[in-house]
C-alpha positions in Angstrom: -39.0 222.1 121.8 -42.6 221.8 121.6 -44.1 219.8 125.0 -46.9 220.9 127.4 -46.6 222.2 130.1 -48.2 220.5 133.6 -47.0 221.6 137.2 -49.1 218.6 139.4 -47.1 215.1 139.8 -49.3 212.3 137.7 -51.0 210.3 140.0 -49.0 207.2 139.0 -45.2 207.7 140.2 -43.0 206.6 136.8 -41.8 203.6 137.4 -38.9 204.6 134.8 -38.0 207.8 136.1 -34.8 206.6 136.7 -33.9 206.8 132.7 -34.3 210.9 133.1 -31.1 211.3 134.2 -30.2 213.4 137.2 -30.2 216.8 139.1 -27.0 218.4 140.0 -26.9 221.6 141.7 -27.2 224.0 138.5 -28.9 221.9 136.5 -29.7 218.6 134.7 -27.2 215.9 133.5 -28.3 212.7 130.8 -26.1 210.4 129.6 -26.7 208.8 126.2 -24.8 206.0 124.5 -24.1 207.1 121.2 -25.5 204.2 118.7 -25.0 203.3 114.9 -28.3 205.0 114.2 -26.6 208.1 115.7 -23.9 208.4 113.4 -23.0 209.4 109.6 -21.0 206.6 107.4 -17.9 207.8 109.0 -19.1 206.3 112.2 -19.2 209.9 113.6 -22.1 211.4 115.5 -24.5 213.3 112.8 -24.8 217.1 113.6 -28.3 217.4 113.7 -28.5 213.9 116.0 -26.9 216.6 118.8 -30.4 218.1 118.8 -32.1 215.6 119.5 -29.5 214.6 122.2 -30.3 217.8 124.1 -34.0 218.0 123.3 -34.2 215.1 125.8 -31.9 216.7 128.0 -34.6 219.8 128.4 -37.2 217.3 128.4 -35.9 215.4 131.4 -35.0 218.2 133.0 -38.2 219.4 133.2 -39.4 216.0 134.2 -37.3 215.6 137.4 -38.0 219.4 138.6 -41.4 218.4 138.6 -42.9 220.2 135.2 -44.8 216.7 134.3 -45.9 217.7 130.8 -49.4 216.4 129.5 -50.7 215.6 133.1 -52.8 219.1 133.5 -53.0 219.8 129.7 -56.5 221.1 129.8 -55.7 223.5 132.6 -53.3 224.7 130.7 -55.4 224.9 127.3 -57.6 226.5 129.8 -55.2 229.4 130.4 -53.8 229.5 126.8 -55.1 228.3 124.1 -53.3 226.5 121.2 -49.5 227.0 123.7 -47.0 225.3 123.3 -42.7 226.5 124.0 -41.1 227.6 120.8 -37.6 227.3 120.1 -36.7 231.1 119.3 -32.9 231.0 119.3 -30.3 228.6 119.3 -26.1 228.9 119.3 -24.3 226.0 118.6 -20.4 225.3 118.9 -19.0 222.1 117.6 -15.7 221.5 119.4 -14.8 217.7 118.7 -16.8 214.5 117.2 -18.1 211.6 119.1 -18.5 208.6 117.9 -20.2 205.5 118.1 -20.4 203.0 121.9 -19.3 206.5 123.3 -21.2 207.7 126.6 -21.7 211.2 126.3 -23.5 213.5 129.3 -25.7 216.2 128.6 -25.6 218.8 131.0 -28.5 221.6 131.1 -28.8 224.4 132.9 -30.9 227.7 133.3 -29.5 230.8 132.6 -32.0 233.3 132.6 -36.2 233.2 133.3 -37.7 235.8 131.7 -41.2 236.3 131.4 -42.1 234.2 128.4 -38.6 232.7 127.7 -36.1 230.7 129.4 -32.3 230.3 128.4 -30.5 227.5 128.8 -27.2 226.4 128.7 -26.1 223.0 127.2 -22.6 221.2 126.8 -22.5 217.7 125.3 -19.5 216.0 127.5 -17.5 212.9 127.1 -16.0 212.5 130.8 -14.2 215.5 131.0 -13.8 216.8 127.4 -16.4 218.9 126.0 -18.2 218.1 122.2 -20.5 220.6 121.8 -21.6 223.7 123.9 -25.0 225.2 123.0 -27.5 228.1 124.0 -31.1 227.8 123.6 -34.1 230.4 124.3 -37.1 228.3 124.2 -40.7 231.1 124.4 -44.0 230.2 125.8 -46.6 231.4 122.8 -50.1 230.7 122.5 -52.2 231.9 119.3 -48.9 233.0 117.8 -47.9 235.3 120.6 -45.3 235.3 123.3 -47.3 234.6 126.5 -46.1 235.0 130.3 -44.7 231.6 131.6 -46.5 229.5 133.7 -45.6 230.3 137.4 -44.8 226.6 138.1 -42.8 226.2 135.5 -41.1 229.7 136.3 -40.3 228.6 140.1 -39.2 225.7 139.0 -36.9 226.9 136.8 -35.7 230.1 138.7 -34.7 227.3 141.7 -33.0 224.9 139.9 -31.1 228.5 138.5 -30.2 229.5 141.8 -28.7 226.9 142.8 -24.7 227.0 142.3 -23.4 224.3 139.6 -21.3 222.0 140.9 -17.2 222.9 140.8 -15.4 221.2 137.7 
C-alpha cells in the first residue's frame, strides 16, 4: 500500500464516491464482482488477485473516513519528505475459492493505531461464508524510516476503531 496521505476534503465533492463502498460500524465493506480477468484457467480467483481486492478495500476505506489522498500532498511532503505507508506485515488465510460472476464483500477494519503503523483486519466474504481472512500492518516511513502517523489520519482511524462492528 503505497498512497498519500491528505486529511482536507478536495474542493470538488466525487461525484463517484458511491463506487467506495460503505462504512459500517467497525469498519469498511466493498463489494467486487469477481471477473474473467480475475481468475486462473480453472475459472477460480488467482491468489495474488485477493491483494489487489483488499488493496482497494484500504483505499476506500480511507477515502470515505475522509483521508483524501493526493489533495494536500505538498503539506505532507512538507512534513516528511519522500513518505509514503509501507506494507510491513501481512497474514493470509485461504479458506475456500471464489470464482468467476461471484460478488464478494471486503470488509476492513482497524485493529490497532500505533504510532507509525496501523493494523487491519480483512475477510474476503461471499454473503455469509468467508474466502479469505487477512492481517495487514501497513507503516508510515519517510527517508527509509518509520515516521509518527499523521494525526488526521490517526483520529480517523482510532474512530472508525472504536466504533463496535456490527453483530454477525
Amino acid at each position: 500500500m503505497t498512497e498519500t496521505v491528505a486529511s482536507a476534503p478536495s474542493a470538488t465533492p466525487d461525484p463517484f464516491l458511491h463506487l467506495a463502498g460503505r462504512l459500517v460500524p467497525g469498519g469498511h465493506v466493498l463489494p467486487i464482482r469477481v471477473y474473467y480477468e480475475d481468475t486462473d484457467f480453472s475459472g477460480i480467483v488467482y491468489h495474488a488477485n485477493y491483494l489487489k481486492f483488499m488493496e482497494r478495500a484500504r483505499s476506500d476505506h480511507l477515502r470515505l473516513i475522509g483521508v483524501h489522498q493526493g489533495a494536500l500532498f505538498g503539506e505532507a511532503m512538507a512534513e516528511a519528505p519522500g513518505f509514503a505507508f509501507v506494507v510491513r506485515s501481512m497474514t493470509l488465510d485461504f479458506q475456500r475459492p471464489a470464482r468467476i460472476d461471484d460478488v464478494l464483500e471486503i470488509h476492513t477494519r482497524p485493529l490497532e493505531v500505533a504510532g507509525a503503523s496501523i493494523t487491519l483486519g480483512q475477510r474476503v466474504m461471499r454473503g455469509a461464508e468467508l474466502l479469505v481472512e487477512g492481517k495487514v500492518k501497513v507503516a508510515f516511513v519517510a527517508q527509509g524510516r518509520a515516521r509518527r502517523l499523521p494525526d488526521a489520519l490517526r483520529q480517523a482511524m482510532r474512530a472508525t476503531a472504536e466504533t463496535p462492528p456490527a453483530a454477525g
